[in-house]
N, C-alpha and C positions, 0 to 999 in steps of 0.2 A: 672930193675930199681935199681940204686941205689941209697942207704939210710945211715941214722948213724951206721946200724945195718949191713951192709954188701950190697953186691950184693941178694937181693929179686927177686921173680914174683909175679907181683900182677893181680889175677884172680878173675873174678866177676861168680859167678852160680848162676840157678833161683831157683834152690832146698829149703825149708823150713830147718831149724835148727831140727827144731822136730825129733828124732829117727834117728839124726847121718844125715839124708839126705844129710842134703850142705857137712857134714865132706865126705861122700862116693862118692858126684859127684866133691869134687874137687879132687881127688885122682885119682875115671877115667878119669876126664878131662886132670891130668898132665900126667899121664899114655901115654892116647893117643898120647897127643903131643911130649912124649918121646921115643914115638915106643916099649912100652912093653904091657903086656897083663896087666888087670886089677889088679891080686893078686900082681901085683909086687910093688905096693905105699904100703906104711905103714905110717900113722900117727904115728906122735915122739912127738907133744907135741904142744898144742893148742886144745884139746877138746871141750873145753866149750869157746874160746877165740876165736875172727876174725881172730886174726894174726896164723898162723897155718907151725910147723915142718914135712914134710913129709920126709921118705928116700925111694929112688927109686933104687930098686936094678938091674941091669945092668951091660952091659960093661962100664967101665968108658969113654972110649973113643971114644965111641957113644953117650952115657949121654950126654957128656961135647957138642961136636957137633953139636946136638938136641938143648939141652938149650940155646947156641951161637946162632943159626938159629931163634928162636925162640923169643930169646931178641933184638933180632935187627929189629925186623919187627916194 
């Protein structure tokens, strides 16, 4: 999607806030759809905030692929 802020994904999870939950399943949820294991998302910045920075480390040119594939559905 995009926004004023750039090219976003906007992800909805049914996890509660409490104790990180929604932060942990939206990290394995982009994980999955990026085709890496779960340690490989890192929260960068939106903790306590809906709007949330993850970096997902990978090939980049699988990453980029993935995300493509992904945003266009």
């Amino acid at each position: 999607m995009e926004t004023s802020d750039g090219n976003v994904l906007k992800v909805m999870v049914t996890a509660p806030s409490k104790k990180r939950k929604a932060n942990i399943a939206v990290a394995e949820l982009l994980a999955k759809k990026f085709g890496v294991s779960k340690n490989r998302g890192t929260l960068v910045a939106g903790k306590i905030d809906w709007r949330k920075i993850l970096r997902i480390k990978g090939d980049p040119v699988i990453l980029s692929t993935n995300a493509q594939q992904w945003m266009n559905l």
